[in-house]
C-alpha positions in Angstrom: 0.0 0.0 0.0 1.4 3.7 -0.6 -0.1 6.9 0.4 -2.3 8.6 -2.7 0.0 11.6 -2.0 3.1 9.6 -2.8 1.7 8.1 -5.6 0.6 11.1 -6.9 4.4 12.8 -6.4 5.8 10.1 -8.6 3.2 8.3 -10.3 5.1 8.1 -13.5 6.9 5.8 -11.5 4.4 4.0 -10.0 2.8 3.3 -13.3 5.8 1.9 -15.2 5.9 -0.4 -11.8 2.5 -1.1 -12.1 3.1 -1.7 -15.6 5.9 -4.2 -14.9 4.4 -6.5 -12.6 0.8 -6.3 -13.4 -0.1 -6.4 -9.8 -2.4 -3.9 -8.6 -1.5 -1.0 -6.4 -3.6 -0.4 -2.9 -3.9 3.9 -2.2 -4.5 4.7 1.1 -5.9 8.5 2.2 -5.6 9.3 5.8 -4.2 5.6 6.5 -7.1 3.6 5.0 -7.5 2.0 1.7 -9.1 4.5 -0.9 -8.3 3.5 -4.2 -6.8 0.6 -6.8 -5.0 1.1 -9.0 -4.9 -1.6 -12.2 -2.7 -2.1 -15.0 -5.7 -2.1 -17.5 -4.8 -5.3 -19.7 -4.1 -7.4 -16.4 -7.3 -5.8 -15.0 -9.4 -6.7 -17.8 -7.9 -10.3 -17.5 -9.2 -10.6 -14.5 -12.5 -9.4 -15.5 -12.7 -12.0 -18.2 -11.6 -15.2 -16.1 -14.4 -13.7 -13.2 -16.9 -13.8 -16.0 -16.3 -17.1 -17.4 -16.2 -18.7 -14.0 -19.3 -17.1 -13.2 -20.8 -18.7 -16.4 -19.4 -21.8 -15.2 -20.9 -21.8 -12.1 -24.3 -20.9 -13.6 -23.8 -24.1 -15.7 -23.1 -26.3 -12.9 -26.3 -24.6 -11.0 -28.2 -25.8 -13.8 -26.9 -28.7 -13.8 -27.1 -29.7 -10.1 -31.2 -28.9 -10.0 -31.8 -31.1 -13.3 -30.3 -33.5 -11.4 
């Protein structure tokens, strides 16, 4: 976690790190977690795996009642 105030003092930095690991970065204001922020192709990644799990579980829903 970094402060939002750091982050936004060097967020060029930030970014490219961001960037470079694909892990997202926790911004706290006032000492509590505010704000994510997402490298936007790992982020929609993530999006599309939570989707497709989601229609699996539907599926198995389904599935499990038919039964």
């Amino acid at each position: 976690m970094q402060t939002f105030t750091d982050f936004k003092r060097n967020a060029k930095d930030y970014v490219e790190r961001i960037e470079a690991t694909k892990s997202p970065l926790v911004l706290t204001v006032n000492g509590k977690a505010e704000v994510v922020v997402h490298e936007a192709q790992a982020f929609q990644q993530m999006i599309d795996e939570l989707q497709r799990l989601e229609k699996e579980l539907q599926k198995l829903k389904l599935e499990a009642l038919r039964s």
